[in-house]
N, C-alpha and C positions, 0 to 999 in steps of 0.2 A: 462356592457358587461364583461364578465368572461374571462381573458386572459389565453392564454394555455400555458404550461410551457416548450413549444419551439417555444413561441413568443418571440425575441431576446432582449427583452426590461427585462423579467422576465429572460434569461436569464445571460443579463447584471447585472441585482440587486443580483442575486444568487453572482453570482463572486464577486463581490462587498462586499458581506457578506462576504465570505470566502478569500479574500485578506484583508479585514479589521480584521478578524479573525487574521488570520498568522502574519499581521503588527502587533498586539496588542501582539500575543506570541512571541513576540521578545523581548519583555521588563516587562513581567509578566507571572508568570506561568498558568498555565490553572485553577488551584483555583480561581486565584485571579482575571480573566477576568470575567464580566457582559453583560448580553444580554444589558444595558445600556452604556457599552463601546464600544459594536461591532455597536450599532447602533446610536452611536453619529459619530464614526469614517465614518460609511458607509452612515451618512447624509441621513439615512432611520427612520423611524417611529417605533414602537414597531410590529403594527399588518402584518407590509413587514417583519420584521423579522420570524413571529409563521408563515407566510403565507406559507413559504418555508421551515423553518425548526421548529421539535418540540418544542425542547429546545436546549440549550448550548449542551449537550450529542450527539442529534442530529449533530449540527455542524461540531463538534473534529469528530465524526465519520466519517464523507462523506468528510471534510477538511484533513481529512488522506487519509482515502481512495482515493482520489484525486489526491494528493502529490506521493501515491505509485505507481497510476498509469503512472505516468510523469515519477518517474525514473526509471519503469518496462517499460516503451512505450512498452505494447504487441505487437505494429504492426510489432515492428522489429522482434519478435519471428514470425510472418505469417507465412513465405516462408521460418522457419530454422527448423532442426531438432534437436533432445534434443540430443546434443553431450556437448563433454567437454566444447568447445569454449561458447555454450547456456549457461550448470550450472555457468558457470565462472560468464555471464553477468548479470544472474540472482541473483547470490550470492552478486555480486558488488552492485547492483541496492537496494538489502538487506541492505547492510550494510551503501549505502550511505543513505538512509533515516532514518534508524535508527542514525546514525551519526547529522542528520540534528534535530531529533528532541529529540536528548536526553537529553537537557537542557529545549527544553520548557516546554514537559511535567512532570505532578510532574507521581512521581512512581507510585501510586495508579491509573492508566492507563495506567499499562504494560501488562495489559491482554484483553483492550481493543484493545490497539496497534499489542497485539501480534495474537489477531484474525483476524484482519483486513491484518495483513501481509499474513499469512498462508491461508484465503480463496482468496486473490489477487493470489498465489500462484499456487494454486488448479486449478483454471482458466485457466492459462497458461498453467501448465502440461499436466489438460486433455487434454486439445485442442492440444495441441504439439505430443500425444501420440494416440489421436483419428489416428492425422493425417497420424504418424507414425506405427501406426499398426490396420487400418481401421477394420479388421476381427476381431479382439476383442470384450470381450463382455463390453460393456457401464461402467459395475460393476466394470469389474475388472481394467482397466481403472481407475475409477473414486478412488476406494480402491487405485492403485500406485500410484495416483496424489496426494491424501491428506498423504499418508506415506513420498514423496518426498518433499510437500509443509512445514510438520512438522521436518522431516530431514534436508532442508535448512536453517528455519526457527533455528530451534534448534544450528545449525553450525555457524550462527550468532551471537548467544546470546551468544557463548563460545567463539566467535572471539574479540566481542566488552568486555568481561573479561580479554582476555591475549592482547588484538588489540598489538603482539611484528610485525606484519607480514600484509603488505600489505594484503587485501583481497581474491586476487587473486592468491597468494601466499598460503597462508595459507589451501585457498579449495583443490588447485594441488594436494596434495599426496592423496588426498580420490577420484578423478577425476575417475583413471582408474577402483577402485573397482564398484564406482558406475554403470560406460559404463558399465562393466564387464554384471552386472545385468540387464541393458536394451537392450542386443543385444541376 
C-alpha cells in the first residue's frame, strides 16, 4: 500500500531527515556530510531517504528552504501591510538566517542559498502587495516583488560585509526611500 506524503508517519520520516540533516551541519560542513550519515543519524534506510528526497542537493535545498520559512513565519505578514515596521522584519528574518547558517555551509552554495532567499522573498511581496494594491496588474506586481526580493536580499549581503550595525539599524536610513516608492 502506497503511503501518501501527508500521512503523518511520512511526514514524521521527512522531519527526521531534515533535523538529522541540520544536527549533522553543526559539526561538518555540507561537503563533508553523506546521505550515509543523514541516514545512520535518522535510523532510516537508504531507499526512505531517495523515497523523499533526490539526493543531498535535494535536502540542503528544502532543509533551507524550511529554516527560511521559520524565520520569515509568512503568516505574521497575512494581515500587515508592506510598511517600514514589515521591511524591518523581513530584513531581520534575512539576516538572522543567514547568520545561522553562515558557518555551515561551505561557499560554493551561496547561490544556492541566495536563490532560495530571494524567491521565499518574492512570495511574501507579492502577496503583501497583491493585497495592497488588488487593481494592479499580476505582472506588474510580481516585476516589484522580485526587484524588492533582490534589493533586500542584496542589503543583506552588504550587511553581513560591514555587520558594524544591528540589522535593523542598518535598513532604517533606506526605509523612507523605499515607503517613498510604494505609496
Amino acid at each position: 500500500m502506497a503511503q501518501s506524503k501527508t500521512d503523518p508517519r511520512v511526514i514524521r520520516t521527512r522531519k527526521s531527515i531534515m533535523d538529522s540533516f541540520i544536527t549533522l551541519s553543526e559539526t561538518k560542513e555540507f561537503k563533508d556530510i553523506t546521505v550515509k550519515d543523514i541516514t545512520a543519524e535518522a535510523a532510516i534506510n537508504r531507499a526512505t531517504f531517495y523515497y523523499h528526497f533526490e539526493d543531498i542537493y535535494d535536502l540542503l535545498e528544502k532543509a533551507l528552504s524550511e529554516v527560511l520559512l521559520v524565520n520569515l513565519d509568512s503568516a505574521v505578514y497575512e494581515n500587515r501591510r508592506l510598511d517600514e515596521e514589515t521591511f524591518t522584519g523581513i530584513f531581520e528574518a534575512v539576516t538572522n538566517f543567514q547568520k545561522a547558517i553562515s558557518h555551515r555551509c561551505h561557499s560554493g552554495y551561496e547561490e544556492t542559498i541566495a536563490r532560495i532567499i530571494r524567491e521565499q522573498l518574492e512570495v511574501i511581496f507579492f502577496k503583501l502587495l497583491s493585497k495592497q494594491h488588488p487593481a494592479e496588474k499580476a505582472q506588474t506586481l510580481s516585476l516589484t516583488a522580485v526587484m524588492l526580493s533582490w534589493g533586500i536580499y542584496g542589503a543583506s549581503v552588504e550587511w553581513k560585509r560591514n555587520a558594524q550595525l544591528p540589522p535593523e539599524e542598518f535598513i532604517k536610513a533606506a526605509l523612507p526611500y523605499i515607503r517613498h516608492g510604494l505609496d
